[in-house]
matplotlib code that plots the C-alpha trace (Angstrom):
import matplotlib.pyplot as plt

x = [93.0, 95.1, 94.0, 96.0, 98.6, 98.6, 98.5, 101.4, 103.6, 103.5, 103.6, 106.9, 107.7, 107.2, 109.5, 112.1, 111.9, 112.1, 115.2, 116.9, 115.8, 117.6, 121.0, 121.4, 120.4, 123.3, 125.5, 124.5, 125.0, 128.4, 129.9, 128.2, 130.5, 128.2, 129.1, 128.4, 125.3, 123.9, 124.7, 123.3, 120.7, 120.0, 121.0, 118.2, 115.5, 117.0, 117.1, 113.0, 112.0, 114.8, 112.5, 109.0, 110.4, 111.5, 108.0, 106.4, 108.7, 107.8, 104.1, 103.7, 105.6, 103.0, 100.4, 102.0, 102.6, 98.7, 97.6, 99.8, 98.8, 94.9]
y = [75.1, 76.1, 80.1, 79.3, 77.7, 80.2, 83.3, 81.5, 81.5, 85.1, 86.1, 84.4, 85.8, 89.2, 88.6, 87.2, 89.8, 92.7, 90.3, 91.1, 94.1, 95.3, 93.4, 95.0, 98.7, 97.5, 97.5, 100.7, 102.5, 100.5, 102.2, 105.7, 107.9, 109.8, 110.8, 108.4, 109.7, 109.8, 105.8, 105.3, 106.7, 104.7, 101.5, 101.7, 102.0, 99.0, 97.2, 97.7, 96.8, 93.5, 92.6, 92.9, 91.2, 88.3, 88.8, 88.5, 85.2, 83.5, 84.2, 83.4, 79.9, 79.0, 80.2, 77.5, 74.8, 75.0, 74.9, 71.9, 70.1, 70.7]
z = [104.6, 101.4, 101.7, 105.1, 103.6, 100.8, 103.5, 105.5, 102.4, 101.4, 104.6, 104.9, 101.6, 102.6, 105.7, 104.1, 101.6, 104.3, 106.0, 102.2, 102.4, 105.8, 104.3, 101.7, 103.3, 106.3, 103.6, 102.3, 105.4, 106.1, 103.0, 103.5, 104.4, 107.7, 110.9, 113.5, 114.9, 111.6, 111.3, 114.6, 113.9, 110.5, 112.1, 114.7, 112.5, 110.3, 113.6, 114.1, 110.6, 111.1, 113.9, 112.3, 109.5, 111.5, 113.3, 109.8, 108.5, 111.7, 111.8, 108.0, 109.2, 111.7, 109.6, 106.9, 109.1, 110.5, 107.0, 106.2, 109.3, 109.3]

ax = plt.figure().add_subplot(projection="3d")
ax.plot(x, y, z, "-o")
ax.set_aspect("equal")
plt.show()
């Protein structure tokens, strides 16, 4: 049970790493002076790794929470 636990928090860890991650590259782009395809183009891909890092966070959670509970 406390490798679960233990899995479940870096797992978390690691998503709300990537969540920092993706902020602070948003911001980055925001004050990049590119043409707009060029942004759009960024912002999509930030957009898919914001997802699996969200994916990641959540999983990690229920990985936690099963740990803590069994």
């Amino acid at each position: 049970m406390e490798k679960l636990v233990v899995l479940g928090l870096l797992l978390t860890i690691g998503g709300l790493g990537g969540l920092g991650w993706c902020i602070a590259q948003g911001f980055r782009i925001r004050r990049a002076a590119l043409p707009a395809t060029e942004i759009h183009a960024r912002l999509q891909r930030l957009v898919a790794i914001n997802l699996a890092s969200v994916a990641l966070a959540a999983l990690g959670l229920a990985l936690l929470i099963a740990g803590m509970m069994l």
